[in-house]
C-alpha positions in Angstrom: -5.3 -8.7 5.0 -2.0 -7.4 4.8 -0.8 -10.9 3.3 -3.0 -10.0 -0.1 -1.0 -6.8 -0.9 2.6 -6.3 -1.9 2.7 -2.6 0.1 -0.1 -2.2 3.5 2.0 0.5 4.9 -0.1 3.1 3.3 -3.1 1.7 5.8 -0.6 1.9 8.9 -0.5 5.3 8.3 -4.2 5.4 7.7 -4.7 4.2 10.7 -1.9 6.7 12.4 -3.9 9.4 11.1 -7.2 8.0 12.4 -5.7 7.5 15.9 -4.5 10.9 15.1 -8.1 12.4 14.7 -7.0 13.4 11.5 -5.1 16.2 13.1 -3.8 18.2 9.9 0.5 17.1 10.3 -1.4 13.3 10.1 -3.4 14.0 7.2 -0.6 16.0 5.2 2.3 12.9 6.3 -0.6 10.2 4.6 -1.2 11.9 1.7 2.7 12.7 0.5 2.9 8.8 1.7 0.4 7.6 -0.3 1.5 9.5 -3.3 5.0 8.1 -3.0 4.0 4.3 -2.3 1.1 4.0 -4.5 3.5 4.5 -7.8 5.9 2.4 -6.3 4.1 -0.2 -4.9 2.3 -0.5 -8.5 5.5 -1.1 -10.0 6.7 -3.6 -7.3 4.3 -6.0 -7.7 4.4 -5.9 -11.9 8.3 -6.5 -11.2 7.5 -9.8 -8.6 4.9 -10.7 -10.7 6.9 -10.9 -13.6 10.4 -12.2 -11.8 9.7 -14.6 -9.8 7.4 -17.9 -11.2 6.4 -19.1 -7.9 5.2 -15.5 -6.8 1.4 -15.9 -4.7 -1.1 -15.7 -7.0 -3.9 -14.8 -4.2 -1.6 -11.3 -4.0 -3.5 -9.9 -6.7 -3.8 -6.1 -5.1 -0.5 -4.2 -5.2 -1.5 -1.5 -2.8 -5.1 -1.6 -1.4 -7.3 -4.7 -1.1 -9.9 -4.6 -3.9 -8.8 -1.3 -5.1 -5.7 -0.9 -6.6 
């Protein structure tokens, strides 16, 4: 799954959290994370996208599969 997305490490820490039990540090460390690495990760994959030719086209999800 990780192959369809240009930044998973949002769902490592997702699952950090869960193993975690979503103790409050976890929580807080995922959510200022997510808010760094979605923005990025957005822009990331418009910059591959529009560098590189031979860029995968099955990596259509820059951040989370079927979401964003």
């Amino acid at each position: 799954m990780l192959q369809q997305v240009s930044a998973g490490e949002i769902l490592e820490w997702f699952g950090f959290a869960m193993a975690s039990r979503f103790s409050l540090s976890s929580v807080a460390f995922l959510c200022y994370t997510a808010s760094n690495l979605i923005p990025r990760g957005i822009a990331h994959h418009e910059w591959y996208k529009n560098k590189f030719d031979d860029y995968p086209i099955e990596r259509k999800w820059a951040v989370i599969p079927f979401i964003v």
